[in-house]
N, C-alpha and C positions, 0 to 999 in steps of 0.2 A: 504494500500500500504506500502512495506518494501522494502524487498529484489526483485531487479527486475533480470528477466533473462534476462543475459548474458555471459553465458557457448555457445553460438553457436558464440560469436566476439573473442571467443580465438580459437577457432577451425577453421573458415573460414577466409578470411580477404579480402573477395571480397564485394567491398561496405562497408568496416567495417567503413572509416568515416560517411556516411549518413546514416547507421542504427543507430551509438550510436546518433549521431545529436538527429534522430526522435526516442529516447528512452528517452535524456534529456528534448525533448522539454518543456516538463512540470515544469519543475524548471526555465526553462530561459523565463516564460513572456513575450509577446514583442520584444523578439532578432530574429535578421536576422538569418537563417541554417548557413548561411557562417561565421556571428561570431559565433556560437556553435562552431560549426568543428574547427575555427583554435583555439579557447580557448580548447577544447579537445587535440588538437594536443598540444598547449603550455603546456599543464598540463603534459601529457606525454603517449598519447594515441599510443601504436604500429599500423602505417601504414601499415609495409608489414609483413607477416610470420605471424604463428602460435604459439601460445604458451600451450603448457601444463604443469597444475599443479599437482603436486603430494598431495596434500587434495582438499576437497572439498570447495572451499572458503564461499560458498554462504550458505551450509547447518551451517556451523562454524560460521557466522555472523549472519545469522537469530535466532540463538539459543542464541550468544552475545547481539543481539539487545535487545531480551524480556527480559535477564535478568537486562541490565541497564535501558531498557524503565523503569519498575518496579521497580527498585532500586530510580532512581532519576527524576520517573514522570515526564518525556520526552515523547513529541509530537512521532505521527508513521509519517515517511516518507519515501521519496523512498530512496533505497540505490541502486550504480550503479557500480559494479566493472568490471573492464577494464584491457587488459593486456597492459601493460610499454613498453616503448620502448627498444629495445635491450640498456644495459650499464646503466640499471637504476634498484631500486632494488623496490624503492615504492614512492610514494605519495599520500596524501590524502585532499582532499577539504570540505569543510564544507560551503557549498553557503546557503542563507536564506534558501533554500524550500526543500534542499534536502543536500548526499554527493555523492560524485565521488572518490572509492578508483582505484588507480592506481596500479597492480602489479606485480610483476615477478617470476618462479618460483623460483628462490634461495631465497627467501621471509620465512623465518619461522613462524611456527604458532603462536607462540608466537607473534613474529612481529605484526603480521595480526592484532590478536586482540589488541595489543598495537595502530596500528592505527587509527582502526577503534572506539576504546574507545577514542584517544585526537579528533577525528572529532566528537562522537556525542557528548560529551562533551561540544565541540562550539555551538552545535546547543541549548544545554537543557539552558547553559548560557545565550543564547541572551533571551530569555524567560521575564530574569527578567532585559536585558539593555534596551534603549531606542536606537529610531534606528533616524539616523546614529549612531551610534557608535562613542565616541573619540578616540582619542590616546591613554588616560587613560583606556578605557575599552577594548581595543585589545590587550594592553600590560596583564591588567591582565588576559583577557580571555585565553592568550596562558599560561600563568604561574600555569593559574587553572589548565588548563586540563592537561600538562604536570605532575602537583602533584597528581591527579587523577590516569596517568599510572602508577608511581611510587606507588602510596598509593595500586594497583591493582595485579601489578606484579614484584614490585622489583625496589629497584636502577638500577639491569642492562638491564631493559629495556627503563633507559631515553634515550633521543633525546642527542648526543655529545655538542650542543649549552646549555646544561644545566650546563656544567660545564666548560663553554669555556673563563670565567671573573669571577675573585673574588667579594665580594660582595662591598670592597673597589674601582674597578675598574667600577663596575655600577655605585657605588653610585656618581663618578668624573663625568660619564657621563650623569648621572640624572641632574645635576647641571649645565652640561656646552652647553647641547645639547637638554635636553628634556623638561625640568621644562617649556618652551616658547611657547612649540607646544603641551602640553598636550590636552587643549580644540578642537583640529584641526579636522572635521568628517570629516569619508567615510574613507572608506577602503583604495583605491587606496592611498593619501595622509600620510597613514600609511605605504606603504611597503617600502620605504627607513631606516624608524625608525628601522622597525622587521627587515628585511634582512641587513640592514647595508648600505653603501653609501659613496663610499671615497671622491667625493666632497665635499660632508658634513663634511668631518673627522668620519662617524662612521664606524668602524669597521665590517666585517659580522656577523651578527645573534646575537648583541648585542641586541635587542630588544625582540628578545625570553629569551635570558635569563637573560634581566633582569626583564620581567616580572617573569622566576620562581624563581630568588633571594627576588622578594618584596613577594610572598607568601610563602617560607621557613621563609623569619623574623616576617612574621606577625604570621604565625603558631608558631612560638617561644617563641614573645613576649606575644602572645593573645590566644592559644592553649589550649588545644586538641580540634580540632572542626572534626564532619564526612561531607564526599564527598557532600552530601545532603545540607548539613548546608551552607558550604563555593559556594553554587552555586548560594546563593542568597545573599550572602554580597556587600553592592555595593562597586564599586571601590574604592570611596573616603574613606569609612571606614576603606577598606586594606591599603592604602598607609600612614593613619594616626596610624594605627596599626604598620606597620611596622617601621613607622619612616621615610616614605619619604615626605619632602615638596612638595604641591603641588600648591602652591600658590607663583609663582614669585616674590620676592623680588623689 
């Protein structure tokens, strides 16, 4: 199982929530149809209208996928692309069993494969974390893969949160905000950190990028390592590589 079809939920969109439901079922274990559907809508599933692409997404991913499966001895799983809601251009999910890309035609290819490389990315990583997952290990998980697209296709295919805080401006908020809650599992308990949180005082999408500010300095300080190499470094070694405390004072 890889690439699953989905060329008939961009072309029709009668039923299009309950087919993509009973296409994910298989990643979502135990969950109700009803939360599928509205975690599919929340993601950013088009309810109404059609959408067509000008490539083929599914032939362009399945050919991406064997060559990172092979590159970086990554698990086969399903892949599930979906078209975006009108006013959205992409998203893409990396859930345990599977991913879910989200897209739209003003989407370039380039794009494409830039996202669908930082999701499976998430997936070959988890491999070598231990699950739940900490704070520490989502932070870097997102800093790998975003170095991953970079290392693949270019600085100007990073994420704009890669350069959205200097590394002095992490580093204030490593110390003031995160060093506390590093140990913390489960995802959910992470998305304030990653996306940001003005109750908290942080900032948006400071958590992405400071995950990819701690693997730019550990590649600096600790470098040249390949894509390969750095997916099995664990957490604690990059932040001691880089120079981030991670043991509360």
């Amino acid at each position: 199982m890889a690439i699953i079809h989905t060329k008939h939920l961009f072309e029709e969109d009668k039923n299009r929530e309950s087919l993509a439901c009973e296409l994910v079922q298989p990643i979502f274990p135990h969950t109700a149809p009803e939360a599928i559907q509205y975690e599919l809508v929340q993601q950013g599933l088009l309810q109404k209208g059609k959408l067509s692409l000008p490539f083929n997404a599914w032939q362009l991913i399945d050919q991406q996928f064997k060559e990172l499966q092979l590159a970086w001895q990554g698990p086969t799983i399903p892949v599930y692309i979906f078209p975006i809601k009108t006013g959205f251009v992409k998203n893409g999910i990396a859930y345990k069993n599977g991913i879910c890309l989200f897209i739209s035609a003003q989407l370039l290819v380039k794009e494409l494969h830039a996202l669908f490389s930082h999701e499976y990315h998430h997936i070959c990583r988890r491999l070598y974390v231990a699950e739940p997952p900490t704070l520490i290990d989502s932070l870097i998980m997102e800093g790998l893969a975003e170095d991953a697209v970079e290392n693949l296709f270019g600085k100007d295919a990073l994420s704009p949160w890669t350069e959205r805080y200097s590394l002095d401006e992490v580093r204030d908020y490593w110390q003031s905000h995160f060093i506390h809650a590093l140990d913390q599992k489960g995802l959910p308990y992470h998305q304030p950190f990653l996306f940001g949180d003005a109750q908290l005082g942080l900032p948006p999408w400071i958590g992405y990028c400071t995950g990819y500010r701690i693997i730019q300095a550990f590649k600096e300080k600790c470098g040249p390592f390949d894509l390969k190499e750095l997916l099995q470094i664990k957490a604690e070694a990059i932040l001691d590589g880089a120079g981030f405390n991670h043991i509360p004072h």
